[in-house]
N, C-alpha and C positions, 0 to 999 in steps of 0.2 A: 504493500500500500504506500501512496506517496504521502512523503511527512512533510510538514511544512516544522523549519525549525524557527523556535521565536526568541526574543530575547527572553533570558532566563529568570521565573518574579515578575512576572506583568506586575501592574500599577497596583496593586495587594500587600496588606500587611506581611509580612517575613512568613507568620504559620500556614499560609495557604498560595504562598508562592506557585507558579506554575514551574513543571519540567522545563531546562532546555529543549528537547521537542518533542511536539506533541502530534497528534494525528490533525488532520481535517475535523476528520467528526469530530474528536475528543478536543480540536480547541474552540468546537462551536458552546461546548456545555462549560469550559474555562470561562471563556473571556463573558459567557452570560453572567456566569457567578461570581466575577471580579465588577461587573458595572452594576448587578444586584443589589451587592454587600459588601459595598465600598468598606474602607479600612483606612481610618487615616493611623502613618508609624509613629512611634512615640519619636522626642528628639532624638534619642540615645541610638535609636534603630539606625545601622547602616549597612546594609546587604554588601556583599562583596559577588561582584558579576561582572563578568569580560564582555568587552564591548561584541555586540551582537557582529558578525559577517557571513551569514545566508546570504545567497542571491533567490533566495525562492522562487527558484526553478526560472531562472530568468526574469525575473521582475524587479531584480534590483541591482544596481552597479556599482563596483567602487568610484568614487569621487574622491577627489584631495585637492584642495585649494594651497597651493603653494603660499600665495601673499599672504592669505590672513590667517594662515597654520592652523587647519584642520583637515577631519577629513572624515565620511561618515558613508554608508549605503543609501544610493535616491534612487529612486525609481525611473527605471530605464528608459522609457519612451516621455519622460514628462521633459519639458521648456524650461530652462535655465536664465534668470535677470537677474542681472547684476542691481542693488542694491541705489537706492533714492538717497541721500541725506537724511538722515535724522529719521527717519523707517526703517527701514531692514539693509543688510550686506548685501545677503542671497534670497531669490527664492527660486522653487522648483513650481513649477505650476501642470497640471495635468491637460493635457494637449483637449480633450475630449470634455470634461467637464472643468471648468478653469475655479468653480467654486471649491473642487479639494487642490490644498495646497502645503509645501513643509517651506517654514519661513525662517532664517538664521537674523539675530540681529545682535547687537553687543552694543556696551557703551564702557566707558573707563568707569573702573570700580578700584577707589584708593583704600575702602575698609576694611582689608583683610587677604588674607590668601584661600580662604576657603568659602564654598557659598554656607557655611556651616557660621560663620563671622555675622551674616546679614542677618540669620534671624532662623531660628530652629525651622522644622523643614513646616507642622504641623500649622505655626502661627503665619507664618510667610502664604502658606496655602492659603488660609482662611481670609487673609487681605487680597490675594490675587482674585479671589473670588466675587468681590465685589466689582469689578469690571468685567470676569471671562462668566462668569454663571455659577451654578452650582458646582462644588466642588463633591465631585465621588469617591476621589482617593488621592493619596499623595504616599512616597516612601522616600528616605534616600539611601542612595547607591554610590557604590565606588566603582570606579573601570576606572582602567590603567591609572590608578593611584590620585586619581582625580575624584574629591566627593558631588554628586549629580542629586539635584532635586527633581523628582518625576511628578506630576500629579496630571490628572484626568477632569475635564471638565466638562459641562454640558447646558444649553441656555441657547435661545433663539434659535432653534431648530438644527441645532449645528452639535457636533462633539470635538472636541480637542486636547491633544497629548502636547503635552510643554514641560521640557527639561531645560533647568537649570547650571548652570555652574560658576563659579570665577577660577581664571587662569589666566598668569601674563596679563594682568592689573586690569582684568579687564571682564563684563558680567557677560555672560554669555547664555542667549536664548532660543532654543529650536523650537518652533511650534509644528504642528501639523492638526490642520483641518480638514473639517468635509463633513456634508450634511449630514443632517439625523438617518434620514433615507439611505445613504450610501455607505453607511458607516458599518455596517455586518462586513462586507466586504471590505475595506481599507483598513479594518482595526489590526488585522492581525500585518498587514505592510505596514503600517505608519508603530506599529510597536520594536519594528526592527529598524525601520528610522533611525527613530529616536535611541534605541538602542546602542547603536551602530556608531551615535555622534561621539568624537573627542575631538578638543579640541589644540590637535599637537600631531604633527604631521610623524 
């Protein structure tokens, strides 16, 4: 049977983290029971998980941006812009439906070296939600030695995965969206996304 591998602890408290990989079926009754029965982690919680790089059977590609040192899996056939001022670096946008999209942005961050400095992972989620929508989960995570804030959100018809981090003095944010409607489909790509991002080439 084909497996689709995902990043490892979808958006879920540490006790009900998900497999490195799981089946098709088996990650349709996952990813129900992690957007069900959200879980926000306590501050202390931080998963230790290697940056995700499936290409899920083709649907997703290495990328590396040399200039602005990173480098993350994006979905292969989508459209690539380079960055507005004072909006976003990057984004990727889907050729086909232009409303799913995964959006890089940064700005200088002088208070710390960790995104763990800005503000524990639980409260930071609970502020961010007052602009992205309901908040369903948040956890954080380490890959390659970098601590990453992950949380899941949801609000005007839409769902979106948004990690965090500071590195090289600087706050660093991937979003990935896409409708409430399309979102069965893209949750398990846009979890390897966001997985996949470091930001260190």
């Amino acid at each position: 049977m084909r497996t689709a591998c995902l990043l490892a602890g979808a958006l879920v408290h540490s006790s009900t983290a998900l497999k490195p990989c799981v089946t098709r079926r088996g990650l349709a009754g996952l990813a129900t029971a992690a957007v069900a029965a959200p879980q926000l982690a306590r501050a202390a919680d931080v998963l230790e998980i290697p940056p995700a790089t499936t290409k899920m059977g083709g649907l997703l590609e290495k990328f590396f941006d040399t200039n602005r040192g990173f480098r993350l899996m994006k979905p292969t056939t989508w459209n690539k812009f380079d960055g507005e001022p004072g909006a976003y670096d990057v984004r990727f946008v889907d050729v086909v439906s232009p409303s799913e999209s995964v959006t890089l942005s940064t700005s200088a961050y002088g208070g710390g070296a960790s995104i763990e400095d800005l503000a524990p992972v639980d409260k930071l989620g609970a502020k961010l939600a007052g602009a992205r929508g309901t908040l369903l989960s948040g956890r954080a995570r380490r890959s390659d030695s970098i601590v990453f804030y992950d949380y899941a959100f949801e609000g005007d018809g839409k769902r979106e995965l948004l990690t965090m981090c500071v590195h090289k003095g600087r706050l660093w944010q991937l979003a990935a969206k896409a409708p409430e409607a399309a979102w069965p489909k893209r949750e398990a790509l846009y979890l390897n996304v966001v997985g996949s991002f470091v930001p260190k080439l």
